[in-house]
C-alpha positions as CSV (number, residue, x, y, z in Angstrom):
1,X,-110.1,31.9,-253.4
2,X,-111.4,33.0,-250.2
3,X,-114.8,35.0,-250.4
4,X,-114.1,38.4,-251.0
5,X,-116.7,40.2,-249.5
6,X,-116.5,38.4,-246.2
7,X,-112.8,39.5,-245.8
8,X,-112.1,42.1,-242.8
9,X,-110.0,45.2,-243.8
10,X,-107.1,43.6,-242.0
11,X,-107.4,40.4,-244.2
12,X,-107.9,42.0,-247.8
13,X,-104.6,44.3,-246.7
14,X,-102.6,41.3,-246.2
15,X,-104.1,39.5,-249.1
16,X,-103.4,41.9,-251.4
17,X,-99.5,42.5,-250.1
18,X,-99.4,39.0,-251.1
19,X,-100.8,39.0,-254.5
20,X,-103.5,36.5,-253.6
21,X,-105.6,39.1,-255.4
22,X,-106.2,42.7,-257.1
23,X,-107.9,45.7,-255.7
24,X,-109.6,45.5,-259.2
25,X,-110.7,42.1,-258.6
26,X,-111.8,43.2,-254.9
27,X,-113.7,46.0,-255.8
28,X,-115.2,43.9,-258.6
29,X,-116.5,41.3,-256.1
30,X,-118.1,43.9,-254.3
31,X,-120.0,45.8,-257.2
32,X,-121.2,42.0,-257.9
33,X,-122.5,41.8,-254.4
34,X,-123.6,45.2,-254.9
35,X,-125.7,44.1,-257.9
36,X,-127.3,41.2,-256.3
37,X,-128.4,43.4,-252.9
38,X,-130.3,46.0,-254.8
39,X,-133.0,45.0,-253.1
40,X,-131.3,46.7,-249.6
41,X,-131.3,50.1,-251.5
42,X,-128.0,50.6,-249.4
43,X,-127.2,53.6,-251.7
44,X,-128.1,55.7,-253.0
45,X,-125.5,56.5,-256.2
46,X,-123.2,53.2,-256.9
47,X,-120.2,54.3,-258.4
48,X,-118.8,51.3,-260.0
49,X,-117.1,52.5,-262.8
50,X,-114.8,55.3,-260.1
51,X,-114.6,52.1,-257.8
52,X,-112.4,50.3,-261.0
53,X,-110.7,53.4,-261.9
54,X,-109.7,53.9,-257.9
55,X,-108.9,50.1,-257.5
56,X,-106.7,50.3,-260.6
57,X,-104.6,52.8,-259.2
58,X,-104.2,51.2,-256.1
59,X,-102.7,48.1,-257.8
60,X,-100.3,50.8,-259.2
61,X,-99.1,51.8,-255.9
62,X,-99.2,48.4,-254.2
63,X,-97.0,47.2,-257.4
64,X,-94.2,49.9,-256.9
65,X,-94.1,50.2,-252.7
66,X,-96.4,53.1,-252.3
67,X,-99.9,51.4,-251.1
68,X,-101.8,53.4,-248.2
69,X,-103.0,52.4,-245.0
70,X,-106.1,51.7,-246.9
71,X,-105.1,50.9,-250.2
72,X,-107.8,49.1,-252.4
73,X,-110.3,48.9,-250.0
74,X,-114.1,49.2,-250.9
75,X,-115.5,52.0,-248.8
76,X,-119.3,53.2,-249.1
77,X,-119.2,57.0,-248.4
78,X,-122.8,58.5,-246.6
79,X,-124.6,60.7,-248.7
80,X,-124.0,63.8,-246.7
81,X,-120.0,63.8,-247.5
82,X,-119.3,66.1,-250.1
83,X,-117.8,64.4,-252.8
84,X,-116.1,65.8,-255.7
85,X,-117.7,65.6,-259.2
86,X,-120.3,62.5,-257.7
87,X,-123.8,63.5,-256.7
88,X,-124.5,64.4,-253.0
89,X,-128.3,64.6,-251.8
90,X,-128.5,64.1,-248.1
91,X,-131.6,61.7,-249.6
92,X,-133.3,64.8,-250.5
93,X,-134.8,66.0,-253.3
94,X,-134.1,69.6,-253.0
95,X,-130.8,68.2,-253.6
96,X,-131.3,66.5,-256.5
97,X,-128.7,66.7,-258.6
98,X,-125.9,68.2,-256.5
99,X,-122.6,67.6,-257.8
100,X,-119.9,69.5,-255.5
101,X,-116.7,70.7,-256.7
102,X,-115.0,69.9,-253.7
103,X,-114.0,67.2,-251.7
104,X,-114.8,66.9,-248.0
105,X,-111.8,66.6,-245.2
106,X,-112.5,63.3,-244.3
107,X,-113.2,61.5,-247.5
108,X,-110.2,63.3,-248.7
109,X,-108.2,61.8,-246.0
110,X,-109.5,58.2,-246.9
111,X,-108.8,58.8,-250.6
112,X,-105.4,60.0,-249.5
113,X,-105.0,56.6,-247.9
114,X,-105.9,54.6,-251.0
115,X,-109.5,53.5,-250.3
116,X,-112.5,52.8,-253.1
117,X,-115.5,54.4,-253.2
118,X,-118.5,52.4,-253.9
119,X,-120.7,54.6,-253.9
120,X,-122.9,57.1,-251.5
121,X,-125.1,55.4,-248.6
122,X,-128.4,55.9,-248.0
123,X,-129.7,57.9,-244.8
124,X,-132.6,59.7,-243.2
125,X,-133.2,62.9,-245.6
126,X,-130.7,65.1,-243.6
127,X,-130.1,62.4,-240.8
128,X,-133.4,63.5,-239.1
129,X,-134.6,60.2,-238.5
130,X,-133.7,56.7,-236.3
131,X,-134.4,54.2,-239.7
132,X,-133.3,55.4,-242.9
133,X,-136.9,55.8,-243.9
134,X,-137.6,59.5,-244.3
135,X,-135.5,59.6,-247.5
136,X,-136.6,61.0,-251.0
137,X,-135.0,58.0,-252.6
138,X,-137.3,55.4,-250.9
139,X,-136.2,52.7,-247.1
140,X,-132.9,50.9,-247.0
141,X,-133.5,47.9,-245.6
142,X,-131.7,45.9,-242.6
143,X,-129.7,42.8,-244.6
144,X,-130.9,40.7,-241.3
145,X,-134.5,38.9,-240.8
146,X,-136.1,37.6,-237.7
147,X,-135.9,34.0,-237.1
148,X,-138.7,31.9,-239.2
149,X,-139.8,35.7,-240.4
150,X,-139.5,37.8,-243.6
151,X,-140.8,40.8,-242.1
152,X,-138.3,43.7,-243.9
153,X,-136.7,45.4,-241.0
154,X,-135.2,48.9,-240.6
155,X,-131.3,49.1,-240.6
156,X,-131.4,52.0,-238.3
157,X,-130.5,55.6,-238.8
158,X,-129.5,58.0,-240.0
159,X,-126.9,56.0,-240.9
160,X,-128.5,52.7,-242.1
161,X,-127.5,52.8,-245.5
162,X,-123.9,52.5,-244.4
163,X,-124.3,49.2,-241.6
164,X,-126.0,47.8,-244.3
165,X,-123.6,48.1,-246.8
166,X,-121.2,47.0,-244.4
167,X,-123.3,44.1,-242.8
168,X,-124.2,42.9,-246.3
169,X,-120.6,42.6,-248.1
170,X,-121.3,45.8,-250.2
171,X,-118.6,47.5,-249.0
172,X,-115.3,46.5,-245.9
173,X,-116.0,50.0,-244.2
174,X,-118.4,53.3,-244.5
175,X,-118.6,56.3,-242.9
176,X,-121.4,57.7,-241.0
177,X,-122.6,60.7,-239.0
178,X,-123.8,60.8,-235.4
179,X,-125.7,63.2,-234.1
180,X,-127.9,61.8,-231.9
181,X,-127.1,58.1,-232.2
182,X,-126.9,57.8,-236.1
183,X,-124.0,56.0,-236.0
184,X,-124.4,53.2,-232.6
185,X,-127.9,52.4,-233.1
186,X,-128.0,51.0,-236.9
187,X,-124.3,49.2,-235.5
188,X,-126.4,47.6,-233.5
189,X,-129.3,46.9,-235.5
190,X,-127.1,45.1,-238.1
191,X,-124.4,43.7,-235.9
192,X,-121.6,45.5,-236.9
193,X,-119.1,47.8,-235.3
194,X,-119.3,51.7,-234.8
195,X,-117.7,54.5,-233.2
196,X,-118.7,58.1,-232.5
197,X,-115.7,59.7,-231.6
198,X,-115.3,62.8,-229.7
199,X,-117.0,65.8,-230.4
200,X,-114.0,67.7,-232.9
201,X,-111.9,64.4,-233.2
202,X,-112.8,64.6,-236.4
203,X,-113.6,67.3,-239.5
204,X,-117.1,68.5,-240.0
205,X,-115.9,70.6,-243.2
206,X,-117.7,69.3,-246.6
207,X,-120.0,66.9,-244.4
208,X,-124.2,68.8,-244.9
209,X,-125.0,70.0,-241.7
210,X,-128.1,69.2,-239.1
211,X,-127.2,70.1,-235.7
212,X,-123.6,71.8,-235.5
213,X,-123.0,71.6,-231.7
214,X,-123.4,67.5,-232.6
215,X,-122.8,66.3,-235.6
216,X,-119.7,64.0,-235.8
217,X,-117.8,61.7,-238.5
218,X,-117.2,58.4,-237.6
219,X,-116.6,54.7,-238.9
220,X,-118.4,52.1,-239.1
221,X,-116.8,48.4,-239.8
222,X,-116.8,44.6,-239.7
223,X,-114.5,44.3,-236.6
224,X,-113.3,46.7,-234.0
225,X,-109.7,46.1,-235.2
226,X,-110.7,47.5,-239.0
227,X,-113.1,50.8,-236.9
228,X,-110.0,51.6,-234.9
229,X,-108.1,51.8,-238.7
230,X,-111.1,53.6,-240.1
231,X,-110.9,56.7,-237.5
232,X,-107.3,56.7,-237.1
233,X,-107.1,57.6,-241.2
234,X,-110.3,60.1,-240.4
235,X,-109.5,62.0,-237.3
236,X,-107.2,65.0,-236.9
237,X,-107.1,69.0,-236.9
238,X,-108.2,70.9,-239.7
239,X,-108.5,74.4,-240.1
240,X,-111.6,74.3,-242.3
241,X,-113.6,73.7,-239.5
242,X,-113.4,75.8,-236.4
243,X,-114.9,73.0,-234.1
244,X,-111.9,70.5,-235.0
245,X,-109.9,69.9,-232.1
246,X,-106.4,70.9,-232.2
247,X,-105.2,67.0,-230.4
248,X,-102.7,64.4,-231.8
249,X,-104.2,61.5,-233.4
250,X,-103.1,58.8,-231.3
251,X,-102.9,54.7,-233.2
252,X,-105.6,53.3,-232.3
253,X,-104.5,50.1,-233.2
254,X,-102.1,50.2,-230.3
255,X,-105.0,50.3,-227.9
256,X,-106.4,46.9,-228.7
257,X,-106.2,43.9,-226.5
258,X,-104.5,43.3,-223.0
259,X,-106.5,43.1,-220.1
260,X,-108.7,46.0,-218.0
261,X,-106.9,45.4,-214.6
262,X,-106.8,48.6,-212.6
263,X,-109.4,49.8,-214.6
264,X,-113.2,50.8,-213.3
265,X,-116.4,50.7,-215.3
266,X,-119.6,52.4,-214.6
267,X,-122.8,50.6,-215.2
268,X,-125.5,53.7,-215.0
269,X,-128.8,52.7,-213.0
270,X,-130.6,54.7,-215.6
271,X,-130.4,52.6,-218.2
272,X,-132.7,49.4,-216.9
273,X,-135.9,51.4,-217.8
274,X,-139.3,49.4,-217.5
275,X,-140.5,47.8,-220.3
276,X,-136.8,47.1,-221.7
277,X,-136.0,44.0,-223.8
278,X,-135.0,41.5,-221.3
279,X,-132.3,39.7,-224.0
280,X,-131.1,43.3,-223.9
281,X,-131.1,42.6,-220.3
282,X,-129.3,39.2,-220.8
283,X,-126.5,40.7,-222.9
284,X,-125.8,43.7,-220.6
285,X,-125.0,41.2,-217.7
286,X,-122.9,39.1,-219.9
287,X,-121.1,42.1,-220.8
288,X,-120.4,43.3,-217.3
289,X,-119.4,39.7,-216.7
290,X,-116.5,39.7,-219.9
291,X,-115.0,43.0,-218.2
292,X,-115.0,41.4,-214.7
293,X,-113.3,38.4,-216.3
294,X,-110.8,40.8,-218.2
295,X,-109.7,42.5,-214.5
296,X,-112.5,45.3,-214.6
297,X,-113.6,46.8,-211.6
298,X,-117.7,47.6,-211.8
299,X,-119.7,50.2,-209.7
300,X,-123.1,51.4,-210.3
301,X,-123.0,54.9,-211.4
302,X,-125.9,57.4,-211.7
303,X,-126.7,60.2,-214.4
304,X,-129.5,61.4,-213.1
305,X,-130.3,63.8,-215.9
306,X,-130.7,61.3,-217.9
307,X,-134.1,60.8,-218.0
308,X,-134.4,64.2,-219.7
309,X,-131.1,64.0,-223.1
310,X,-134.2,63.0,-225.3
311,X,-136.3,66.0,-224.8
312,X,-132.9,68.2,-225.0
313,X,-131.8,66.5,-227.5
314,X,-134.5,67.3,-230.0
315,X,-134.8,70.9,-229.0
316,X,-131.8,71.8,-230.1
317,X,-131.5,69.1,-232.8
318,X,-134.5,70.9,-234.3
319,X,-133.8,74.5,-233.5
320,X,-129.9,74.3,-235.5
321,X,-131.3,72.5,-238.2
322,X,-134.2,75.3,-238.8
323,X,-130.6,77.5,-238.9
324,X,-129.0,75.4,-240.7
325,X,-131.2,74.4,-243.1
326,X,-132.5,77.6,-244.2
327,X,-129.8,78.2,-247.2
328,X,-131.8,75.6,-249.1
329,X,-133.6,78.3,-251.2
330,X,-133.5,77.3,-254.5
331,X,-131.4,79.9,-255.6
332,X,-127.4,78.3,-255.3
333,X,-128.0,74.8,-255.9
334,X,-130.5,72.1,-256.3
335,X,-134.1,72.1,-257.3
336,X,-135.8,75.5,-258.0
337,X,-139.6,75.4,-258.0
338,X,-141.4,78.2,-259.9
339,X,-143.2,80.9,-258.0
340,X,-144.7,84.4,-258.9
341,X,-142.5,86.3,-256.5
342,X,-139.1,85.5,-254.9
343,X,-140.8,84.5,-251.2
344,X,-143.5,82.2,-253.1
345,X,-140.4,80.6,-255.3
346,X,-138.7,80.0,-251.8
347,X,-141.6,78.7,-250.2
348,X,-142.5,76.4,-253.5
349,X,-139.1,75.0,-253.4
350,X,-138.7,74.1,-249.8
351,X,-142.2,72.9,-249.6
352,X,-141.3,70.8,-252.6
353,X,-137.8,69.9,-251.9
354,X,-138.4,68.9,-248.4
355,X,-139.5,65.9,-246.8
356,X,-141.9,65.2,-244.1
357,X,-140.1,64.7,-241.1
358,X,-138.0,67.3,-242.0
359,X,-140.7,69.9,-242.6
360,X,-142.1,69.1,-239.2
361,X,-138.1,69.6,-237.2
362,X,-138.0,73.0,-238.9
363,X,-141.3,73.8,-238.1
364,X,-140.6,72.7,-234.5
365,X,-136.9,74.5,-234.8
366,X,-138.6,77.6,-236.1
367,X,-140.8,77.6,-233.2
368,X,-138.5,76.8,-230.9
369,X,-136.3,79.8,-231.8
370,X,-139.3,82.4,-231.7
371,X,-138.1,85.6,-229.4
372,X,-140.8,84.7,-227.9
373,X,-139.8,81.3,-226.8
374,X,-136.3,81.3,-227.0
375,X,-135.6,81.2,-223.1
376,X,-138.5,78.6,-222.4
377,X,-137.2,76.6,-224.7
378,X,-133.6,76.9,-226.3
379,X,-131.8,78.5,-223.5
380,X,-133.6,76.2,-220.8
381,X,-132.6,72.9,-223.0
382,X,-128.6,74.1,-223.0
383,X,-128.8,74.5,-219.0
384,X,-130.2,71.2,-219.0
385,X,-127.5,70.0,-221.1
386,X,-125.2,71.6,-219.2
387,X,-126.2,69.2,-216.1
388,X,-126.4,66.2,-218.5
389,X,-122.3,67.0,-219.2
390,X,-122.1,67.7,-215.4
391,X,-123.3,64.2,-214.7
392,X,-121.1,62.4,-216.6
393,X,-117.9,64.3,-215.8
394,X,-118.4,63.3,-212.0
395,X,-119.1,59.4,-213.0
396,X,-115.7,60.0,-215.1
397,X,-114.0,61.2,-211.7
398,X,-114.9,57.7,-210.2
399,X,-114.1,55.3,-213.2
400,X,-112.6,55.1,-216.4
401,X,-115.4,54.1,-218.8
402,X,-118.9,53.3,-218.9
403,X,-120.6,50.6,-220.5
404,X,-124.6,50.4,-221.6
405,X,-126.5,48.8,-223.7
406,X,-126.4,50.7,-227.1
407,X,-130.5,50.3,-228.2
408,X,-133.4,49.2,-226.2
409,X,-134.7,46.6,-228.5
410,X,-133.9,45.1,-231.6
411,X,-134.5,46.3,-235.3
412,X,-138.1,46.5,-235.8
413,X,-140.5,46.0,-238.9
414,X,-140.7,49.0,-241.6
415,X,-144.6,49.1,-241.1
416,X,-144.0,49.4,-237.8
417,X,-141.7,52.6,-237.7
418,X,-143.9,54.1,-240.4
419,X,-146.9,53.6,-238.3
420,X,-145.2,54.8,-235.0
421,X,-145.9,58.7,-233.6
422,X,-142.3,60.4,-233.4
423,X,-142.2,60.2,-229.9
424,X,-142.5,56.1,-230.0
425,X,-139.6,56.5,-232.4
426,X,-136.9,58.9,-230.8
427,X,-137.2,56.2,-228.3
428,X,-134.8,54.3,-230.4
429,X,-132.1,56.0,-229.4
430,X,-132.7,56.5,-225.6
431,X,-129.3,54.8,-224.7
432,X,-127.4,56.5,-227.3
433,X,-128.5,60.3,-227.2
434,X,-127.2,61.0,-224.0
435,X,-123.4,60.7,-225.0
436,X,-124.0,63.2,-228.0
437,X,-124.9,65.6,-226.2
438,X,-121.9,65.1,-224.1
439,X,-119.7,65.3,-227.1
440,X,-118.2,61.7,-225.5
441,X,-116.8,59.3,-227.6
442,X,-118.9,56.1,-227.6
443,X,-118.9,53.0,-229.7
444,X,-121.1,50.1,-230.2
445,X,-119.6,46.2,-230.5
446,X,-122.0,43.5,-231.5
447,X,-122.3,41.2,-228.9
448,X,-125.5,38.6,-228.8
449,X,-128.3,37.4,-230.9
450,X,-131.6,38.3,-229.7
451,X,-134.1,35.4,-229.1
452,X,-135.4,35.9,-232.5
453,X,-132.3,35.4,-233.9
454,X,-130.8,39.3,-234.1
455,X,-128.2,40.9,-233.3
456,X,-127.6,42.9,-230.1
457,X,-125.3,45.7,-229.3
458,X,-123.4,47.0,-226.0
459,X,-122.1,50.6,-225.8
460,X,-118.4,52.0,-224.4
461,X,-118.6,55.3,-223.6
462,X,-115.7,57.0,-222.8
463,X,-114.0,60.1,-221.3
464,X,-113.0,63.0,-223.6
465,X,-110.7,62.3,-226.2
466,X,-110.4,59.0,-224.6
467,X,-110.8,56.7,-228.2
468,X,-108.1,54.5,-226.9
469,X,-110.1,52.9,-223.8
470,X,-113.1,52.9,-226.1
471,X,-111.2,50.8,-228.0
472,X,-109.5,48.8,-225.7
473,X,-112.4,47.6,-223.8
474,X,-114.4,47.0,-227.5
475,X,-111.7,44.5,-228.9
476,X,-112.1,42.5,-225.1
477,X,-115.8,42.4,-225.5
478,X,-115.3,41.6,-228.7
479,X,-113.2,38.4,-228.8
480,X,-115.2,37.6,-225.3
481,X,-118.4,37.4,-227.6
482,X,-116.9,36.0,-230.7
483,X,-120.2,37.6,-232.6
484,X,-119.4,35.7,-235.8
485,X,-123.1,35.5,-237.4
486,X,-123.5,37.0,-240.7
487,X,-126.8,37.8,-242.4
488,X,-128.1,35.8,-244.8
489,X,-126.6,36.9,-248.1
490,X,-128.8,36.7,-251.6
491,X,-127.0,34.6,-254.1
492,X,-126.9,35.0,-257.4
């Protein structure tokens, strides 16, 4: 039998149509791989026993006719999805011991569809953070190693927990969050495939907020074919949330291959900073070259605003997650820490409860929003952003998608990250932020190995709403690269 845990969604769908297998015995070789990548700390809560259960009743349905888009396929679910009855933490303590007693919108929607859950994926406590190590329940760690090196590498974040999964065999697909990035830059850091869609494409209800006017679901997979599957099951209206767009779901399956002739891609000056990575460099080229090839015409575009999505970025990143953030009391749910009167119990519990980093953004958030500040800083960073959306809706009147590469370097060393300031570190997602705060849909393909043997991502951006071309141009760049490399996998 074929490896299990090396199958694509696509694959293990048309395996198990055919009976060359179970869901059970899918799910079990995953919880087996599961069980020999502890190491990874990919999640955080492994649900094995709800995996069997889930897989069980997929068998059912496959059996009688009735199977789901997704039926029996392993999914890791990141630990800021609410999920009924299993523990959600957002990897942080003051959430210890959360058990929700409802489902959000978009694991409901996956669940509809027949998938497994595997369990919850590790993050950044509260996504604040570009490597999955500010979490109360200790690193994830990138399932790839530099060549001739057993450095332990970051994954990337927030959403590391999830590309790891999905880049070690511990789950076929996971979800993530993007707010800033979270979702393209781990991709790329462990040379899988990712997709931020549009700002509302998809529900924000039941997913722990950071940023509001940001934060987005999205997929992250083996292949583009099985990420196009992955949002198409978790996009749509809901009226749980009032920032879900009110758009048809289009199949994005539909999208995929054919050629770009007619088309136009931007290449934006902006992104060939000094001191970038040249195999960065290396890969971007070849990129531009696989589009040319595929009938693309390519300009040089320019956001000039660029140079400042960064700073914006983190001003109002920090000043909606001091709002948001300040329901964690102590009072409804989690960890209560004792105190003499009810501000000293609040103050005890959030000093307690939170982490670093996520002390320091409300601090910075609280700041921010002081009356006396609030214009300097907040008000002047949404004019700002205002010109970043600006820019790229007169690059979209001139082509039809834009393509960047999606990190500046390759995953670096835990030490390293640890030892960085902040600053160093939101540098990470240079290439990434600007789209988020543009509410574009963006996604990230792996496309080359670095010269120390890891793997390298290129970013689509696209127009609003525009998941189709995203898609479109990923599966060319994809099959153009034929990025087959795999980490190295710890056998038993």
């Amino acid at each position: 039998m074929t490896d299990l845990v090396e199958l694509t969604i696509a694959q293990a769908t048309e395996g198990l149509k055919k009976g060359e297998f179970s869901a059970v015995e899918l799910a079990k070789a995953h919880i087996e791989e599961m069980e020999k990548a502890k190491h990874l700390n990919a999640y955080i809560t492994e649900t094995p026993d709800i995996a069997l259960e889930m897989a069980a009743k997929s068998d059912e349905r496959i059996k009688k006719g009735e199977a789901g888009e997704l039926e029996g396929i392993p999914v890791g679910m990141k630990d800021l999805y609410c999920t009924n009855g299993v523990m959600t933490t957002a990897a942080s303590h003051i959430l210890e011991g959360f058990i929700p007693f409802y489902e959000s919108t978009v694991s409901q929607k996956l669940w509809d569809a027949g998938a497994v859950l595997m369990g919850k994926t590790n993050l950044d406590e509260f996504a604040m953070g570009s490597g999955t190590i500010t979490g109360y329940y200790g690193a994830a760690q990138n399932p790839w190693k530099r060549s001739n090196d057993d450095s332990v590498l970051v994954p990337g974040g927030s959403s590391g927990g999830s590309a790891a999964a999905v880049s070690a065999g511990l789950c076929m697909a996971a979800t993530g969050t993007d707010t800033g990035g979270s979702i393209r830059q781990p991709a790329s850091f462990c040379g899988v495939t990712g997709i931020k869609p549009t700002y509302g494409r998809c529900s924000r209800y039941g997913i722990i907020a950071f940023a509001s006017s940001l934060d987005q679901a999205g997929p992250m997979a083996r292949d583009v074919k099985d990420t196009a599957l992955m949002l198409k099951i978790m996009a749509g209206f809901d009226n749980k949330d009032s920032t879900s767009a009110q758009i048809a779901v289009p199949d994005y399956l539909q999208a995929l291959g054919g050629d770009l002739k007619g088309k136009v891609v931007g290449i934006p000056k902006e992104y060939r900073p000094n001191g970038i990575n040249p195999d960065v460099i290396k890969m971007w080229d070849e990129g531009i070259k696989w589009l040319k090839d595929a009938g693309a015409e390519v300009v040089e575009i320019s956001l000039p605003n660029t140079e400042y999505a960064l700073t914006v970025y983190h001003v109002i990143a920090s000043a909606e997650c001091s709002s948001n953030l300040a329901r964690y009391d102590g009072v409804r749910f989690g960890i209560r820490a004792e105190g003499n009167t009810l501000d000293e119990m609040y103050a005890n519990t959030r000093m307690e409860g939170f982490g670093k980093e996520v002390r320091r953004r409300i601090l910075v958030g609280t700041y921010i929003l002081g009356s006396s500040r609030y214009e300097d800083y907040f008000l002047k960073a949404q004019k700002v952003r205002r010109l970043i959306v600006n820019d790229f809706n007169e690059a979209f009147k001139k082509v039809d998608f834009l393509l960047t590469p999606a990190a500046p370097s390759t995953a670096v060393r835990e030490d390293e990250m640890r030892s960085q300031d902040p600053i160093t570190v939101f540098l990470n997602d240079a290439f990434v932020c600007p789209a988020s705060l543009a509410g574009l849909p963006a996604m990230v393909v792996p496309a080359a190995l670095s010269s120390d043997g890891l793997p390298l991502g290129l970013q689509i951006i696209g127009k609003p709403f525009g998941e189709e071309m995203v898609f479109k141009a990923a599966s060319i760049i994809e099959q153009a690269a034929n990025f087959n490399r795999k980490p190295h996998r710890v056998e038993a």
